[in-house]
Every structure is written in C-alpha cells, then in structure tokens.
C-alpha positions, -999 to 999 in steps of 0.1 A, spaced: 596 295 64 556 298 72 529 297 45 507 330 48 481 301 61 502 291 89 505 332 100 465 332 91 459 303 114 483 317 142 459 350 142 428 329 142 441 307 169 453 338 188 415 359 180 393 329 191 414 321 227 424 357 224 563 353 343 683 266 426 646 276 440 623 247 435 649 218 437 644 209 405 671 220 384 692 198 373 677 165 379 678 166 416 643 163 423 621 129 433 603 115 410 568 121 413 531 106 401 502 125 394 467 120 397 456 88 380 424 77 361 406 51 380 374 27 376 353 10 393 353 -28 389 339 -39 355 343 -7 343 365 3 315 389 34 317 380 60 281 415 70 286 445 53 271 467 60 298 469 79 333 475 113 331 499 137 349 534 133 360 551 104 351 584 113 360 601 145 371 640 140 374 665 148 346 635 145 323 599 155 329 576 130 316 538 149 312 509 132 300 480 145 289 442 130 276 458 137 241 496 135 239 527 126 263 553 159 267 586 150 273 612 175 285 648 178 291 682 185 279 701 174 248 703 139 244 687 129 283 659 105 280 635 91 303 638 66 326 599 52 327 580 36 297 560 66 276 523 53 272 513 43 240 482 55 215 495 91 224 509 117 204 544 124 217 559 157 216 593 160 229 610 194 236 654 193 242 675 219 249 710 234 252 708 260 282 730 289 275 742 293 311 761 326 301 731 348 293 712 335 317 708 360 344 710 355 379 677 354 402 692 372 429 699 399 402 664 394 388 655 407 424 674 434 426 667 448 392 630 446 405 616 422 377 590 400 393 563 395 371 579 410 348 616 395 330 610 362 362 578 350 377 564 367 407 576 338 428 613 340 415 608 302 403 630 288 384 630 255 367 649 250 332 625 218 319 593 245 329 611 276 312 620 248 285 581 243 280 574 280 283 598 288 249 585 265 230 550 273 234 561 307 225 578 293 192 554 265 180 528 275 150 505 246 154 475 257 178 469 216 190 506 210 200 508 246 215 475 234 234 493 198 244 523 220 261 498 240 279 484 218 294 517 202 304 528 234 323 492 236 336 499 202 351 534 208 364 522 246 376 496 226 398 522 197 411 554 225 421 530 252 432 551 287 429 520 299 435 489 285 454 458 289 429 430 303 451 407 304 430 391 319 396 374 355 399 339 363 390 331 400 382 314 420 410 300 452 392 279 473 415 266 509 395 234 530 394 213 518 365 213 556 349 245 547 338 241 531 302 259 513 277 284 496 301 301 461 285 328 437 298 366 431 280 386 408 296 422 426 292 411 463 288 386 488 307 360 504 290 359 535 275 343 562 296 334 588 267 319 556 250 291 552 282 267 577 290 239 586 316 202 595 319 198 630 317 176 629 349 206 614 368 207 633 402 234 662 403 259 658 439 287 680 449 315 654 452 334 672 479 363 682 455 371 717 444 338 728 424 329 690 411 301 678 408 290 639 400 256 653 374 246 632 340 278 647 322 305 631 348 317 597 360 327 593 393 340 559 406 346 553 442 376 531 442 410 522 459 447 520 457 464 545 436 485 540 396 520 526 400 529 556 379 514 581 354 541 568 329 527 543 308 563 527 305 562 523 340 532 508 350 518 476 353 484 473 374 453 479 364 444 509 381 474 524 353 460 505 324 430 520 329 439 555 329 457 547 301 429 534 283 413 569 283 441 594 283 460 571 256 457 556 223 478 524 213 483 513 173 456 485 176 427 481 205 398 457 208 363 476 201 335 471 234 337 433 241 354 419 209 382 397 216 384 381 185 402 408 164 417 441 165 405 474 151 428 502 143 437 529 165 469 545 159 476 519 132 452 522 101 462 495 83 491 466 88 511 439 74 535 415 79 562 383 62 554 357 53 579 343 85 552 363 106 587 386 119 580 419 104 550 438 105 545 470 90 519 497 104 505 525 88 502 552 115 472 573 110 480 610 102 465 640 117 469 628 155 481 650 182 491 645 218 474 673 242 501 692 267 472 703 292 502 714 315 515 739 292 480 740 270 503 726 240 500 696 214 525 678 198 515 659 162 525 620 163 543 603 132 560 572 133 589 584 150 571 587 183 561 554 178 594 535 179 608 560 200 575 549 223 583 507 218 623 518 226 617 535 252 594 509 268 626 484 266 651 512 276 635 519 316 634 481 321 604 485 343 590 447 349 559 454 326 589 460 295 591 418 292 566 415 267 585 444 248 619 422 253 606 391 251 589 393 216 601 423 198 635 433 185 630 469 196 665 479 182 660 467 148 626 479 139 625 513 124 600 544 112 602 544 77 582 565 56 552 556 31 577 556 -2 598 533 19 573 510 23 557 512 -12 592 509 -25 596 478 -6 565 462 -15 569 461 -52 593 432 -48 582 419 -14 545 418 -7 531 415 25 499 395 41 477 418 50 446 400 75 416 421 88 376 407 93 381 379 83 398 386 52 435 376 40 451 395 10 484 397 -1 500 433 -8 522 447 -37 515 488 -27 506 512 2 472 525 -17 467 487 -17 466 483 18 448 513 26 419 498 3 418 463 17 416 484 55 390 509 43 412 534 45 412 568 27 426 597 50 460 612 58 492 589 73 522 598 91 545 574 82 549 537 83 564 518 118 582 485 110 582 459 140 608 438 140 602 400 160 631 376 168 605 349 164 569 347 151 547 352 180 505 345 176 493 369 201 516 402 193 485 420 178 470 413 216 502 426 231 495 459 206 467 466 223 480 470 259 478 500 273 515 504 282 526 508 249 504 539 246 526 566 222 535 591 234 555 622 223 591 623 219 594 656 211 577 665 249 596 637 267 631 652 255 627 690 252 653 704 237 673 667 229 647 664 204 663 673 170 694 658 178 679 624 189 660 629 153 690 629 139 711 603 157 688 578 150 683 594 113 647 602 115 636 571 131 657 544 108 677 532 137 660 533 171 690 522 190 705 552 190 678 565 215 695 545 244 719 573 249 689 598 256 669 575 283 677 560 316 671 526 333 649 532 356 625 556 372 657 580 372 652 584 337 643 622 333 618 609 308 599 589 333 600 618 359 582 640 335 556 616 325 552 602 359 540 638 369 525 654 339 511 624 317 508 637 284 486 616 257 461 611 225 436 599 241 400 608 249 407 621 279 438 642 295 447 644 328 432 678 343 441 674 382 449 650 406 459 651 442 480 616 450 463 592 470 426 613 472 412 619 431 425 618 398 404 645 373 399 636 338 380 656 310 378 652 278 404 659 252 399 689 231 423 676 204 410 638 203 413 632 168 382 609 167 357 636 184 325 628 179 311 665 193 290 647 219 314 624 240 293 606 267 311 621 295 330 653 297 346 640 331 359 609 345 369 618 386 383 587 406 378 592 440 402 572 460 389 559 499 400 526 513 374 524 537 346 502 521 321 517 540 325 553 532 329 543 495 297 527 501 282 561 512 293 582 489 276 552 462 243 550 479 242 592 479 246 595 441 280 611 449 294 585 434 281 564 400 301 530 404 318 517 435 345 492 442 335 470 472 343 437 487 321 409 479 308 403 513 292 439 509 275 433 483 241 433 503 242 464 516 237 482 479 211 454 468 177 471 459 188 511 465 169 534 451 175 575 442 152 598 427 135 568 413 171 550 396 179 518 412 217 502 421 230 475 395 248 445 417 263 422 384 275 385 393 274 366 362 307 371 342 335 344 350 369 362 338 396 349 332 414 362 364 433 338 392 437 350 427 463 333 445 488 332 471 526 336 457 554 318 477 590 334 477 611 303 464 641 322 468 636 316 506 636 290 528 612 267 535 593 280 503 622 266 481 609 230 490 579 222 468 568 198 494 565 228 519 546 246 492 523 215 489 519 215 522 509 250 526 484 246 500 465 218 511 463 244 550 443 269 527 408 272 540 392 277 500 359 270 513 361 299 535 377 323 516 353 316 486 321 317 505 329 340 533 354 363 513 345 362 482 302 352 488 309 328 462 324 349 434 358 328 435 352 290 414 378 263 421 409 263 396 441 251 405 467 257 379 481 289 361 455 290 336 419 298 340 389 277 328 382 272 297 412 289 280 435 261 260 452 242 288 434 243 314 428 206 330 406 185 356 430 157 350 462 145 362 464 177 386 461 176 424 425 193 436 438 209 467 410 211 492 414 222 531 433 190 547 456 193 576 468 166 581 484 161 548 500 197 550 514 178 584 525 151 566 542 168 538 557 191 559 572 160 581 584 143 542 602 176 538 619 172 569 613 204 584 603 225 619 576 247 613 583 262 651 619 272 633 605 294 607 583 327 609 559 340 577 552 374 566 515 370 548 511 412 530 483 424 517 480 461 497 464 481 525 422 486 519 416 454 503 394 442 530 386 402 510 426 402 510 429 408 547 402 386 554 420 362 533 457 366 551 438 366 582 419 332 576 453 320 567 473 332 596 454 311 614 453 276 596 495 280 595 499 290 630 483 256 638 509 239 619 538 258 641 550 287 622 553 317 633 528 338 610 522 377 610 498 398 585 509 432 573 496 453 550 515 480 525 501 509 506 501 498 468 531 512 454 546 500 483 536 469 479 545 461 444 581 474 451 583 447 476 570 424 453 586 429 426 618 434 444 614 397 461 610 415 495 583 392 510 573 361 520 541 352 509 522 378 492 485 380 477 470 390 444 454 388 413 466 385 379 444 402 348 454 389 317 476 415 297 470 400 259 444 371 249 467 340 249 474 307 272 513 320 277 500 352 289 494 331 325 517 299 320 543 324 310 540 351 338 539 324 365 564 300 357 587 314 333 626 315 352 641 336 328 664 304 313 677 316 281 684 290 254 711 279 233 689 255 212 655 241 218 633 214 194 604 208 193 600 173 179 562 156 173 560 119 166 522 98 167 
C-alpha cells in the first residue's frame, strides 16, 4: 500500500517531466560493450565505473553514471563482475508465455505503435525494463531504468534516431496570442486576429480567410473523424477543438491539469481508483441533424469502453493502464456514500487534501455548479502519468445515446445505468466495422468549441464555432477554423504569402522564401527557437530479414548521412539524439551510448560481422506522399545504401495509406515522427521498445 505522499510525489514527478526479431530472446545474443569512460594520461576518471552495456546474454547487465540495472529471468544471474560504489537495481521475471500474443498476430490485428512497437521488436529483458518502469513509485529508480532502456534502445536500434525536432512556425503576425504545448494543439477560439487583418476569398464555397477565420495551409488528411480511431496529429488536433476530454492542460502548462469535463477528482490511497466529478450542464452538438445530446457519466465510461472495445492501435494506453471493464458511472450519493468510510486524496495547485464528502471536494476544486454524476476509473496498477493520458484527445466523450440510436435504453440498462461497462461489448465491434465508428468516422459529433460544419476528403475540413459550448464566452476568437489541405509546398506557400491563408506548414528548407513578407502593412512570423520533445527517425521492420539482425541495423545506422539530412533537410532544425527519449526528459544519456555519425566503412564492417550479402536483399524506404524533408530524406538514404549493395527503392503512400502499412508491418523501412501523447519518459521508451511480453511476476529489487 502507498502513503498519499508516495501518490503526491508520483503526480509531482509526473507534472514537472510531464510501443524472435532482434536475436535477443532468450539468451542467444553476443555479449556486447558499450561506450567506455576514458582519460587521458594523469588524469583521473569522475566516474566510478564505465557505463553502458556490460553484458547482454541471458542477463542484461546496464550501467549507468548512478546505478547498475540488471535484467533477466527468475533466478539467472550474470556472468561479469557488477561495478562497485553503484546503486544496483535488479529487475526478474516469470514470462507468462500463454498470454503473450504472437507478433505476427500483433501484425495482423494492425497494432504497431500501438499494443507492439512500430518496429515489431521484441525483446523480453527490454519489455522486462519497460513494466517495471510502469510499476515503480520512486521517481530516481524509475529515472535509473530509463536510462537503461535509453542505452539498450541506442545499442539494438529498432529504430534509427535521426534526430530531435525543433519547431518551424511560420504565421502572419496579425495573428495574436499563439503559445506552444508539447502534447496538445492550441486552441483556435482561444487566438485571435487584428481587426485590420486583410479579408481573401479562400477559393471554397463562399469562405473567406477575414479577422474572424483561421485558415491553415497544411497536408495529409485525419486517420479518421472518430476519436477512438485515431492516432496522428492531424486527428488530435481536430479533436482538440471539436472535443472536450475530463482533464486538459491550460495554454503552455505542463505541470498540472485543469478540469474540463472533470470538475473535481480523487483517488486511493493505492493510487488505483480515481473518482471524477463530471461537470453538469454539458451537451454534445448534432450539426448533422441540428441536435444535442446532454453528457453524464454514462457517456463517459461508455467513451473509455468503447476506446478499448475497437482495438484501434491508439486503445494501448486505454488497455495498458486502465481496467476499463471494472470502472463504473456511479452517481454523486454513490460517491458521498462511499466516502464517509473511505476518504479519498484529493491533489490540485499544489494542494493535497484528504476527502470525507462530495460538497467536500467540490470546495477544495472551487467548485459550485451543477454535476452529472461521478465516473470511477479503475487501474490494475498505479500509474504517475494517467492524469496526462486524461488529457489526450482520443478519449474525447462522446455521446452514447448518438453512437447507438435506438440500442440506447437497452445498453442503459444492460450495463444498469453505467455500474458495469462490460456489458457494452455486445453493442460495439472490433474494428472500423463497428457501426459506431462508421457513424463517427463520417459525422463527428462533440463538446467542443468547435463542430464540424463541412469537409470534402482530402481538399478542406470547415469548423465553426459551437453554438452549445458550454463554456461560451460570447466573443470566441474565431468563429471559423478551415484546413485547407495541398501537398504541394509551393502552392501552400502562395496561398500564405496572399493572405489566403494565416499559417502554413512548410518544409524547412523553405523557410526563406516567407522570411520578411509583408501585406497591407503585417509581416510573416518564421519561429525557430522551441526544441520539442519530438524524435524523427527511421523504423526498421525486425520481423524481416536482414533487419532482424541488430548488427544489420547498426550497420545501416552508421550509412545515415545526419549531417545532410539535418542541415540540408531540416536547415538545422533537427539536434543530434540517439536513443528513444529526447533531451532533457529523465533518461536521456550522452554516456555509454553509441553516437552514430556517417561512417561507411563501419556499416561495411558490421554488415561483413553479420555475415550477410547486401547484393541478396532489396529495401522498400516509404515516405507519406507531400512530405518533401521526408523524401529528401529517403532519397539521401537510397543513395548511401545502394553503395553498400542493396537494392533500395523510395515510394511514397498517401497518409492513411501509409499508416495502414505501418501499422499492419507492411513495409520495410519507414519514416516518421513520434509526438509525445502524455508528459512521461515511458511515453517514448514504451512506444519504441515495448514487445508486448506479458508477465507472470516481475521484481523490482534495489540494493546500494
């Protein structure tokens, strides 16, 4: 059992730092050393011991500057001499072979990134590392294994780290009160615009882009209009506006929640239920059928279920760290009932109280107006970043009463008002068959500021602002948001530097060409200076051969030309980083990793210590189609691994396309980059290296 200051100091720890293919299962692999410390003569070393990979065979042996990690099954030890002065922390495990799924099914169901890594990895010790960062409460040992799988992420490579994104933002400056978040988009009712801004006909219907409408000139096109079944950014984002989730981050706060849906919340002591107080009084608009539907509770386990239920890869967070089936809508006597014997911790700016009543809670959030009903979340384990996960934008709520028509009442009443969610399985599909998703995916229906007027697939997407948003303010900064979707850079470019178009996505080496504009006296904004916490990189199908040799991968990552790709690709905007976590969240190391730099003759090398023919292989490098820096990347590659002897071709797919393919493990190598969903080292160590290993024990044992 927790203390409430071990769940307080998981929430501050979350607030302030706010996924046989390698040949390593099983003990089969070499043993391998990392990079070492080293001194010049007369010099002495400030480290203890060398750091990195001390062994990696039936037991990985990990060192960091602070601690040695030691991983492996039950009872397996390891075979070199643990450095001393270091903390050691030693993780052993049962697998539990039987619920383990298969990769190949992992494939199949479409789950990359999502229940597996995007490079179908899998490696028990790694997924061994990734639980039990999930599990510990103590911030410096969860740090210590972070930086182990940082280590180990850098010496197998599933993927090859390109590099770490800076933010290219390039807008007119009568656009005001724009900010930065590094998991959600902003708010466009929450921005505004000079009232002197020109007025242009956008080339849509009747639209025009004047002071009261925000057009952005961007690419690609939402994986789907169903929040359940979407996992991009292009879909967050239009989530963010058209949806509300229980909890969000205000402007550029990342170091605590504010309410949204949720009012007020609590949780156990164990930090495995929490309680939320769902704000009364909400609707969700029907623009389709000029409707609304009032949200309670109900809608909002029916909306975690259902997330679960479809299976889509973004649903692993859902069925990872929430017992979906178990938690319940309950209503406020329920609660207060409930709290008279068993109080809750509530936490909110700052402030830790414990709670014996509902009117309680409502005070210690500030909270005076109407509820509708209380949603109890049920966690298998404690988990520090769930509040983060809250926030996300695909578990937006959304109407159960317009996603099952005229099933309605009698999934009510199955599940007895909301009490036991699992009987809502028998009403959805897996899948996008689902009748649930088909509706959504066409006519999105939400809470948010926005609503979905019009859209025309794969040209615009028309929002204006929600007549039933239930925190109107009267004067909303924009009453429309239109997305105007062109994958050709340079007529993007054009519709930006006519005023058609008030922010426009382009690739960095264009960046010059809207420098110093200037309309009707306003003047383009070109922004460089935010590092975000977002990796590009290259992902390797280990499922395949020769990617399912991690010397091959090696190989292939010392024949990346970075130096290119970040200063003719990316005009700088892309910093070194070369593990799965970026700089300077906990984890992330200089030491004991491999710096891969352009070197061709050590991709020869490796490739001859892996014993293979490159003539005998041929390499499918995919790109989405209008992402110019990722062409020019793929290109710039095609040409480095050609010289080795492969046989290497570029293609491009259209973006639903190409995360099918993707997440189906239909590709060779494959490009992208990964936005953080929730505020929390496991959110990248997790996503790229978890194998989907499920556990019949695991320990986490710390000894000085």
């Amino acid at each position: 059992m927790k203390s409430r200051a071990t769940i307080a100091m998981l929430v501050v720890f979350l607030v302030v730092f706010s996924t046989v293919a390698s040949g390593c299962i099983g003990g089969e692999s070499e043993t391998t050393t990392g990079t070492q410390q080293t001194t010049s003569p007369g010099e002495t070393s400030s480290q203890p011991a060398q750091t990195g990979v001390l062994e990696m065979g039936k037991v990985y042996v990990v060192t960091t500057d602070k601690s040695v990690v030691v991983v492996g099954p039950k009872g397996a030890e390891p075979t070199v001499d643990l450095p001393s002065g270091k903390k050691v922390i030693r993780v052993s495990y049962e697998v539990d072979t039987e619920n383990t799924p298969d990769v190949k099914t992992l494939m199949e169901q479409g789950q990359g990134f999502g229940a597996i890594n995007p490079a179908f990895f899998r490696d028990e010790h790694v997924d061994a590392l990734v639980i039990a960062a999930r599990r510990e409460t103590n911030p410096e040992v969860r740090t210590e294994i972070f930086k182990a799988l940082y280590i180990l992420g850098n010496q197998l490579v599933p993927e090859a780290i390109l590099g770490q994104n800076k933010q290219l933002r390039v807008y007119w400056d009568w656009v005001k009160g724009r900010y930065y978040h590094p998991t959600l988009a902003e708010r466009y009712d929450l921005l505004s615009e000079d009232s002197n801004a020109p007025s242009v006909k956008i080339g849509i219907k009747d639209y025009k882009n004047d002071p009261e409408t925000y057009v952005i000139a961007t690419i690609g096109w939402p994986e789907s209009l169903d929040p359940a079944m979407t996992y991009e950014t292009f879909g967050w984002e239009l989530w963010h506006e058209i949806g509300d989730t229980l909890v969000t981050y205000w402007k550029e706060n990342t170091e605590t929640v504010s309410p949204d849906l949720a009012v007020a919340w609590a949780h156990n002591k164990e930090g495995t239920e929490w309680y939320f107080l769902i704000r009364g009084g909400v609707k969700a608009y029907d623009p389709w059928n000029d409707k609304t539907y009032p949200i309670d509770a109900t809608d909002v386990a029916f909306t975690f279920l259902r997330v679960e239920r479809l299976g889509h890869s973004v649903s692993w967070m859902v069925d990872s760290f929430m017992d979906v089936n178990n938690s319940a809508a309950i209503s406020e006597e329920e609660l207060d009932g409930y709290l008279k014997d068993n109080p809750l911790i509530a936490e909110f700016n700052g402030q830790v109280k414990e709670i014996h009543s509902v009117e309680e809670l409502k005070q210690f959030f500030g909270y005076s107006g109407e509820t509708a009903g209380v949603f109890k979340l049920v966690l298998p384990n404690p988990y520090a970043p769930v509040l983060s996960i809250l926030a996300d934008p695909f578990l937006s709520v959304v109407p159960m009463e317009y996603l099952l028509g005229d099933k309605y009442q009698e999934a009510l009443q199955a599940s007895n008002n909301g009490h036991d969610p699992s009987a809502w399985w028998d009403y959805l599909q897996s899948g996008k068959d689902d009748p649930t998703h088909q509706l959504m995916h066409q006519k999105p229906v939400g809470t948010g500021p926005f609503y979905v007027k019009d859209y025309q697939e794969n040209s615009y997407i028309v929002l204006e602002y929600n007549p039933h948003y239930w925190n109107a303010t009267g004067s909303p900064g924009h009453k429309y948001v239109i997305y105007v979707i062109n994958n050709d850079a340079q007529a993007r470019i054009n519709l930006f530097k006519t005023g058609t178009a008030d922010v426009v996505a382009i690739p960095p080496e264009k960046m010059d060409s809207v420098k110093g504009l200037e309309l009707n006296g306003f003047h383009s904004v070109v922004k460089t200076d935010i590092l975000q916490p977002i990796l590009t990189f290259l992902v390797f199908n280990t499922q395949k051969e020769p990617f399912n040799n991690p010397k091959v991968r090696q190989a292939l990552a010392y024949a990346i030309p970075y130096d290119q790709i970040r200063q003719l690709v990316y005009q700088g905007l892309l910093e070194p980083n070369y593990g799965p976590i970026p700089k300077p969240w906990p984890g992330y190391m200089e030491e004991g990793i491999t710096k891969y730099t352009y070197d061709i003759n050590k991709a020869k090398q490796l490739l001859q210590e892996a014993g293979i023919d490159p003539s005998k292989y041929s390499i499918e490098l995919i790109y989405n189609e209008g992402n110019a820096a990722r062409e020019k990347i793929m290109t710039l590659i095609q040409n480095v691994w050609s010289q080795l002897g492969f046989q290497v071709t570029v293609n491009s797919y259209n973006w639903p396309t190409y995360l099918s393919k993707t997440e189906h493990g239909d590709y060779d190598v494959y490009v992208v980059g990964w936005v953080p969903d929730y505020l929390d080292s496991d959110n990248w160590v997790g996503p790229f290296l978890y194998g989907a290993t499920e556990f019949k024990s695991l320990e986490v044992n710390v000894s000085e």
